[in-house]
N, C-alpha and C positions, 0 to 999 in steps of 0.2 A: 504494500500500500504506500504510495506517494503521499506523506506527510502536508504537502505543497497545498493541496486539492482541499484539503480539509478549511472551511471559512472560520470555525472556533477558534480562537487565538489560545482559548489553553487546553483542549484537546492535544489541537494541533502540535503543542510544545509537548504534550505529554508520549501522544507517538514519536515525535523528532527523538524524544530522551531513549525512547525502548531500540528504536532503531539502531541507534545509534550505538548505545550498550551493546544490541547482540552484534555490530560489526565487530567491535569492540574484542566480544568474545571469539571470534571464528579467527580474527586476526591472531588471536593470543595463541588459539590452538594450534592454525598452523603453523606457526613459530617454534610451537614446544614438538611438532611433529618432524620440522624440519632439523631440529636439536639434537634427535634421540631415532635410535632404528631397533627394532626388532621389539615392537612394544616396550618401548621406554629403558629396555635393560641396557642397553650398550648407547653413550652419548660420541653423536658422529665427530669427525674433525674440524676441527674452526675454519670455514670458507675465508678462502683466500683472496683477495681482492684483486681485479684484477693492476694489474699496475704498466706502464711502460718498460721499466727493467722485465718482470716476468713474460712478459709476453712479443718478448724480442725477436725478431728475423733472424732464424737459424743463419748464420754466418759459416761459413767453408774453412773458414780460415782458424777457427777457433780453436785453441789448442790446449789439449788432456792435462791433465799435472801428471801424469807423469811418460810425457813423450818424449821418447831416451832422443828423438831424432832435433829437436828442437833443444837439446839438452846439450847436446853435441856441436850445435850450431854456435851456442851461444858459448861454450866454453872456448871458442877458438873466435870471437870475435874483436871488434877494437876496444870492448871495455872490457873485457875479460881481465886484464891485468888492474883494473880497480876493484872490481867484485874478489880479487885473490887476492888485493894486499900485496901486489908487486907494484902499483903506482899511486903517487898521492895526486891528487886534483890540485890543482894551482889555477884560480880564477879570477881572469880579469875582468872588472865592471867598469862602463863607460856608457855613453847615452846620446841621444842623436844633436846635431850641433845648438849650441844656444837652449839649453834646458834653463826651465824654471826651477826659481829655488826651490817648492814643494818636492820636486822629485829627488832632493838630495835626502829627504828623511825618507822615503820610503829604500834608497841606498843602503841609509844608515842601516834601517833594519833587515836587509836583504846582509849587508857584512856580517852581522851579528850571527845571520842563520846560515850562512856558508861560511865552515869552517875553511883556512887559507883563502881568502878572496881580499881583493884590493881594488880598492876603484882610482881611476884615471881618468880625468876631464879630458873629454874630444876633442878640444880646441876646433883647428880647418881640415885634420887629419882625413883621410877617405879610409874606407872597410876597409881595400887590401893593404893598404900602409898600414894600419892597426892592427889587422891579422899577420902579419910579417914582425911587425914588432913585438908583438906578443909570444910569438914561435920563437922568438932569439931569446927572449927573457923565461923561455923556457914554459909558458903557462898551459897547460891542458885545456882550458874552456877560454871564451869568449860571450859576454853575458851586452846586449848594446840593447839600452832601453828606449822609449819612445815615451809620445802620452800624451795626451790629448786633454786642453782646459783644467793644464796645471796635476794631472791626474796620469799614473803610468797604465799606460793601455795596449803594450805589443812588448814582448822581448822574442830578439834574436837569440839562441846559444849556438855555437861554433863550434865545434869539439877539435882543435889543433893537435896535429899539424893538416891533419890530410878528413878530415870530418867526419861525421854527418854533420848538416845544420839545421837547426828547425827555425820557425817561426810559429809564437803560441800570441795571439790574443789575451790581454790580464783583461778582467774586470772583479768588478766588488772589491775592490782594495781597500783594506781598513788595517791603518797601519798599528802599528805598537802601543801609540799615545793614546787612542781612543778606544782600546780593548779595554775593558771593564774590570778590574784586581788582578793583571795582567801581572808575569812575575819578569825577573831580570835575569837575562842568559848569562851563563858562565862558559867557561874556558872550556868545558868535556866536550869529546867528541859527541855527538847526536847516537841514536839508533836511527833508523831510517827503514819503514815500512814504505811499499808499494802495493797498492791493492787493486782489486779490479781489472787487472790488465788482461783480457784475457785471449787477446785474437795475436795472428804472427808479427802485426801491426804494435795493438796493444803491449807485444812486450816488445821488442825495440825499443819504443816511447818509453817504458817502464826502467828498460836499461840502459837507455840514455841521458833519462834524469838522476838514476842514482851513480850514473859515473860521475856525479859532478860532489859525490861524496865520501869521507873515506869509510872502508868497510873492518874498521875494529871500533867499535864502540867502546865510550866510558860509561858502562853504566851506573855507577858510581855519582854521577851526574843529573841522570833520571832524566835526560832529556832526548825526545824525541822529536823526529819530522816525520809529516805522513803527507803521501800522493797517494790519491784516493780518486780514482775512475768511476766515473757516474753518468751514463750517457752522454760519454765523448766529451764531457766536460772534467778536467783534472782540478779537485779540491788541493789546496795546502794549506797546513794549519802546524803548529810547531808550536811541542806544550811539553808539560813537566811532570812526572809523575809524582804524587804526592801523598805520604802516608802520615796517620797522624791518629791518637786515639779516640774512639768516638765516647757516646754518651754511655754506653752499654760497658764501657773498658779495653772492647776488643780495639786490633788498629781496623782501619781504613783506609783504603785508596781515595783519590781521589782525582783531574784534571787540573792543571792550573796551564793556560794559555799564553805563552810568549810573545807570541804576534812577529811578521807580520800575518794578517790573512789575506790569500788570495786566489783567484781562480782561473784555471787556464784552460784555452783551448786550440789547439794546432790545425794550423790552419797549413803548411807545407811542411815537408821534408826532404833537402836537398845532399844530395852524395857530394864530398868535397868540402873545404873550405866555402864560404860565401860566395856568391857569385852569383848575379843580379841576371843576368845575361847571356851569360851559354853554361848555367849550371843544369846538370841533371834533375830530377826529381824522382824521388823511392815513392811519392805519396804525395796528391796536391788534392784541400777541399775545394772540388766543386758544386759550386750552390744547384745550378739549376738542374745537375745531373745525379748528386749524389740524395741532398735532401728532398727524395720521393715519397719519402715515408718517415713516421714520428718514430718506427719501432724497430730503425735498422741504424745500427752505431758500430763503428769500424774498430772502437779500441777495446 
């Protein structure tokens, strides 16, 4: 019976009430039916929602943990002797000509979080004078930032003498100052997590970024970085671990955040030193060809 039809005003309210109760009820039921199987004795598993990450484009490329061929690859590659502890990174930072002062604090806190790194003002120098200069002074990376309304918005890394180079897009950048009970870096080496990488693409990128750190930690320090893959967009974040007794007596972990934060995404990959103009490319994002779909992510 349509409640609507009825001209009583408190009838009418009073089927609206009953109505509405028994949808009320048939809802609840199916709920507790959709809950529970085999007459209520065994409660099913918590539906999973659908999400972008879960429901990703099988990708071809995507590689096993434990694929000895991919294992093999990368143990004879050009970072292979930073992931063993046979080379330390030496990183040169510099920035495109005429930066704004803002960009030297988000420097500051880019030095703080790469251990051995040094920045050098560009002056009128061009890439391959800088990239030659930095090969003689011995440096393994090349770090050239950019940035757009005072804000850093692209970094170059070089990996010297003979590369790869990428190009990553920063945004959301929120530097050290404005992290919220943020703590103060010390002298230890980092630990250094990579997560998410999981295509032949994704790791490349995953072991590109950590050559640019050394691989014996102080843990003693408690302090970590972490790259963190997320549809194609690389999180970094760089925090402390922190134990301390809780209310109970027992200890506690806990995060305390370093800063800087910021988030990256690669946009090329070029074989070689820099090179604007007859370099190669292992990987270039193209827009109008690759983003055909929200649920298909290369790294």
């Amino acid at each position: 019976m349509n409640p609507s039809r009825i001209k009583n005003k408190c009838k009418r309210e009073e089927v609206y009430s009953k109505v509405k109760h028994e949808k009320k009820k048939a809802k609840n039921k199916l709920k507790r039916a959709r809950e529970t199987e085999d007459l209520g004795t065994e409660v099913k598993q918590k539906k999973i929602p659908k999400t972008l990450d879960n429901t990703r484009e099988f990708d071809k490329t995507t590689v096993s943990p434990d694929d000895e061929e991919v294992f093999a690859d990368e143990a004879e590659d050009e970072f292979a002797p930073y992931f063993q502890n046979e080379k330390t990174p030496k990183i040169m930072i510099t920035t495109r000509p005429r930066p704004s002062g803002k960009l030297f604090a988000f420097i500051g806190n880019l030095l703080e979080m790469l251990p051995n790194a040094f920045f050098y003002p560009r002056k009128t120098f061009h890439m391959k004078q800088i990239c030659q200069w930095a090969v003689n002074k011995n440096f393994t990376h090349l770090f050239v930032l950019s940035e757009k309304q005072k804000v850093c918005n692209g970094i170059i890394i070089s990996h010297l003498p003979a590369g790869p180079t990428a190009y990553f897009k920063v945004s959301n950048v929120i530097p050290t100052s404005e992290i919220s009970n943020h703590g103060r870096v010390t002298a230890h080496q980092p630990e250094l997590i990579l997560n998410n990488f999981n295509t032949r693409l994704g790791h490349r990128v995953g072991r590109f970024l950590g050559g640019c750190y050394p691989h014996d930690p102080e843990f003693k320090g408690r302090q970590v970085v972490t790259f963190h893959n997320q549809r194609d967009f690389i999180f970094v974040r760089h925090h402390r671990y922190v134990f301390e007794p809780g209310k109970d007596g027992k200890i506690k972990s806990r995060l305390q955040e370093l800063g800087p934060r910021f988030t990256l995404k690669m946009r090329w990959l070029q074989e070689g030193s820099f090179d604007s103009k007859f370099g190669e490319y292992e990987w270039i994002h193209k827009r109008g060809e690759m983003d055909t779909s929200r649920r298909k992510f290369h790294l």
